[in-house]
C-alpha positions as CSV (number, residue, x, y, z in Angstrom):
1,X,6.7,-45.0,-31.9
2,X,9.5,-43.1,-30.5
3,X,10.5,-43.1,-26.8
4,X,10.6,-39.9,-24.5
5,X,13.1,-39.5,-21.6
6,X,13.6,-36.8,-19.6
7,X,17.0,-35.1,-18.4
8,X,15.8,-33.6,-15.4
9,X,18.4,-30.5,-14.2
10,X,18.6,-30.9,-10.2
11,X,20.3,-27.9,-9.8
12,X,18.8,-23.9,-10.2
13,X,22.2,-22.2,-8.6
14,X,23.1,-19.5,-10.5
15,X,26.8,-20.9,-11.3
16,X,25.5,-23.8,-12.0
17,X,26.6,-26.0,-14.9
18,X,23.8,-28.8,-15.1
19,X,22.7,-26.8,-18.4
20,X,25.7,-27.5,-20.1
21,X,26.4,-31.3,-18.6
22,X,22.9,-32.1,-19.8
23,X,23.4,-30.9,-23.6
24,X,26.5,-32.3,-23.8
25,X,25.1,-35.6,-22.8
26,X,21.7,-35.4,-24.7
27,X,24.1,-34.3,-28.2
28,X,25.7,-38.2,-27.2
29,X,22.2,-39.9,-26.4
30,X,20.0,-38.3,-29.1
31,X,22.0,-40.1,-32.1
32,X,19.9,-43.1,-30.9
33,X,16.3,-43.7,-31.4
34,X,15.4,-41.9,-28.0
35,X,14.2,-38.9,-27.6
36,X,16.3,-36.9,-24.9
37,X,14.6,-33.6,-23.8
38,X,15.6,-31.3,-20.8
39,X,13.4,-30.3,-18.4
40,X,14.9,-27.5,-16.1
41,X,13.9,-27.2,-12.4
42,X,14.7,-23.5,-12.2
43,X,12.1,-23.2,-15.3
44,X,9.4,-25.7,-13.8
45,X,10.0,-23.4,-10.6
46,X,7.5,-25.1,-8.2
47,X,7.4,-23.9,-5.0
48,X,8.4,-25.4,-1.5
49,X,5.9,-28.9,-1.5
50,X,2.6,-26.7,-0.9
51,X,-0.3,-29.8,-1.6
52,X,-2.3,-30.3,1.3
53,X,-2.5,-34.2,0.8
54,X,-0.1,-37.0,0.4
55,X,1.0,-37.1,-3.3
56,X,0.5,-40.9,-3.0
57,X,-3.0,-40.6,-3.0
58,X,-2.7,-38.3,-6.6
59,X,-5.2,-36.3,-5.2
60,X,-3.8,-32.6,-6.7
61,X,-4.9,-29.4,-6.2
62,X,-2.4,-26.8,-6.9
63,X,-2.0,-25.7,-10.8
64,X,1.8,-26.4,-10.6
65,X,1.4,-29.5,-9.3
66,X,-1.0,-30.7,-11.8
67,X,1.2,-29.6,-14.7
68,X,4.3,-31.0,-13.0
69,X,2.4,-34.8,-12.5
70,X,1.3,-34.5,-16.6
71,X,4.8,-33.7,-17.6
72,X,6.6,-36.7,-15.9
73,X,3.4,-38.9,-16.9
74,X,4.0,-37.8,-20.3
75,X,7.9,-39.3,-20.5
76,X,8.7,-43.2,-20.8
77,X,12.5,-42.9,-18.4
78,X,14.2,-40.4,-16.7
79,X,17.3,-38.9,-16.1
80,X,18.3,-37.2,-13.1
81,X,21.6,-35.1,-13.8
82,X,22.7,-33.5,-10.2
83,X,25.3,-31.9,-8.4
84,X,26.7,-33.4,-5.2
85,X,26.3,-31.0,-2.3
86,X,27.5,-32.4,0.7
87,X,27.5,-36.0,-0.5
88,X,23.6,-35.3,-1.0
89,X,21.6,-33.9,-3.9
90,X,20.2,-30.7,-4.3
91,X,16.9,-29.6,-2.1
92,X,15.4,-28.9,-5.5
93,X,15.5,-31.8,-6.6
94,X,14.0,-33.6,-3.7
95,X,11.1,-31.6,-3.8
96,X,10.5,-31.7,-7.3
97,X,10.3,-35.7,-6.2
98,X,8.2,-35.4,-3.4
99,X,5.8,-33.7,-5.1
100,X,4.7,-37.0,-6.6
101,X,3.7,-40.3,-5.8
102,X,2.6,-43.1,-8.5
103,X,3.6,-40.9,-11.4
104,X,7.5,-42.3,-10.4
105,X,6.4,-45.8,-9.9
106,X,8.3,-48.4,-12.3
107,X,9.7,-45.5,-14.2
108,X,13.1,-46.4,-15.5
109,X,15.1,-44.2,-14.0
110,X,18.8,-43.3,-13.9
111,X,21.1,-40.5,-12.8
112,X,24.5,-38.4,-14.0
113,X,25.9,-36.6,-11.0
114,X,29.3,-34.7,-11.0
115,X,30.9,-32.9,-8.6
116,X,34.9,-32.8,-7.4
117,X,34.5,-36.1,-5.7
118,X,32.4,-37.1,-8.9
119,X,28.8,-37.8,-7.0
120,X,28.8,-41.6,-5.7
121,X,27.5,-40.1,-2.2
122,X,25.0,-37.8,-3.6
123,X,23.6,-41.3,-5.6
124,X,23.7,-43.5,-2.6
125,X,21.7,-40.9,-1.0
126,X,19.2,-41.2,-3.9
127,X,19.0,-44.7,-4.1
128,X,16.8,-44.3,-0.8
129,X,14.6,-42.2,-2.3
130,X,14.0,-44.2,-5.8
131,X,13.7,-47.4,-3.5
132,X,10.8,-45.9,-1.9
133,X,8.8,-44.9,-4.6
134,X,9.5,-48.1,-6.7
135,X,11.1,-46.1,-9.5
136,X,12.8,-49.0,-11.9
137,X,16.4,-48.6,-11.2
138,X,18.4,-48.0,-14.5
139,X,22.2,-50.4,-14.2
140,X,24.2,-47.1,-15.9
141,X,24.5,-44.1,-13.5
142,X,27.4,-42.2,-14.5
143,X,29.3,-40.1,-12.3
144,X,31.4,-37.5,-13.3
145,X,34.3,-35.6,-11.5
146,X,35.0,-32.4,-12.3
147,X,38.0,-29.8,-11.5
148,X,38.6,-26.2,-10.9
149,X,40.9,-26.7,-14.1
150,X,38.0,-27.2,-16.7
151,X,36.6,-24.0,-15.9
152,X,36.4,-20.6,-16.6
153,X,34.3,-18.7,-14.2
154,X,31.5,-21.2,-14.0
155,X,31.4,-22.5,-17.8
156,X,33.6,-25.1,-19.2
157,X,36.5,-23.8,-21.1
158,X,36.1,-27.1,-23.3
159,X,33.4,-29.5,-22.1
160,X,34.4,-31.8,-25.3
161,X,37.7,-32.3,-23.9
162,X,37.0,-32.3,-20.3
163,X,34.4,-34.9,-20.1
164,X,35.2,-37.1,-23.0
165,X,36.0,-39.8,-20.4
166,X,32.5,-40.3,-19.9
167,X,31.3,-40.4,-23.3
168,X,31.1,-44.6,-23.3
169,X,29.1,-44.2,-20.4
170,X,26.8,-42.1,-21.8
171,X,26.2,-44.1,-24.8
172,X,26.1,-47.5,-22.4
173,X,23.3,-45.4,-20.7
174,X,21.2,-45.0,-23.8
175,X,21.6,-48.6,-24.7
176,X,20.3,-49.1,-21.2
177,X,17.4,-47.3,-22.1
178,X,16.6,-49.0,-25.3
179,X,17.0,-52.7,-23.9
180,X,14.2,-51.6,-21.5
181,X,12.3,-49.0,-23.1
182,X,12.3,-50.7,-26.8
């Protein structure tokens, strides 16, 4: 039976460039026996955390939140892919989080951020976060700097070229996933 992991996008800026990180990556993970899909944020589009009760208790009401708790149920791992802002991670993403409770418990979980500083603060900051709701902490979280000279505009003149530093650790993050998930 094949595995499903999610590459959750933790950015919806318009300039962003998650959407192109995240199918460059999943073009490296999918030649495995994983399943990679992407799941964009600015497509889920939930609102500011509107539930009226703790989302530990799994007691949902809203629509959204009901579809957003049978999505991530429906994945084995996830992937978090995230900018650094600040040496944090996007608001976005945090509420896309903390709109759940047990559906993140002992999920493995790991994250690609990238940013000019690559994104070592941004993951420290989510370590807290994944601590707390008892996600399974994946041992491959690559982080990726990037520079003003690997663009033009916001797109990557060559994202082959740019970011083929990182392609070992990618592939050291699916084998990551299959030692656990397989």
């Amino acid at each position: 039976m094949t595995k499903h992991v999610a590459i959750i996008l933790g950015s919806t800026r318009p300039t962003r460039i998650s959407p192109e990180i995240a199918k460059w990556a999943q073009n490296i993970l999918n030649q495995g026996s994983i399943q990679y899909d992407i799941i964009d944020l600015k497509k889920v589009n939930l609102p500011f955390l509107d539930e009226e009760e703790m989302p530990m208790t799994g007691k949902y009401h809203k629509q959204h939140t009901l579809q957003w708790s049978k999505t991530i149920k429906s994945y084995d791992g996830i992937i978090f892919l995230f900018p650094q802002y600040n040496w944090g991670y996007p608001a976005v993403l945090k509420n896309a989080i903390d709109y759940l409770g047990k559906e993140w418990q002992n999920k493995p979980v790991s994250c690609i951020t990238y940013g000019f500083h690559g994104g070592a603060q941004s993951y420290a900051s989510m370590l807290l976060v994944m601590s707390c709701l008892k996600m399974k902490r994946m041992a491959v979280n690559p982080s990726i700097s990037i520079s003003q000279r690997m663009f033009n505009g916001s797109s990557f003149i060559d994202i082959d070229k740019d970011l083929k530093p990182y392609v070992n650790d990618i592939k050291l993050l699916h084998m990551n996933f299959v030692n656990i998930l397989e």
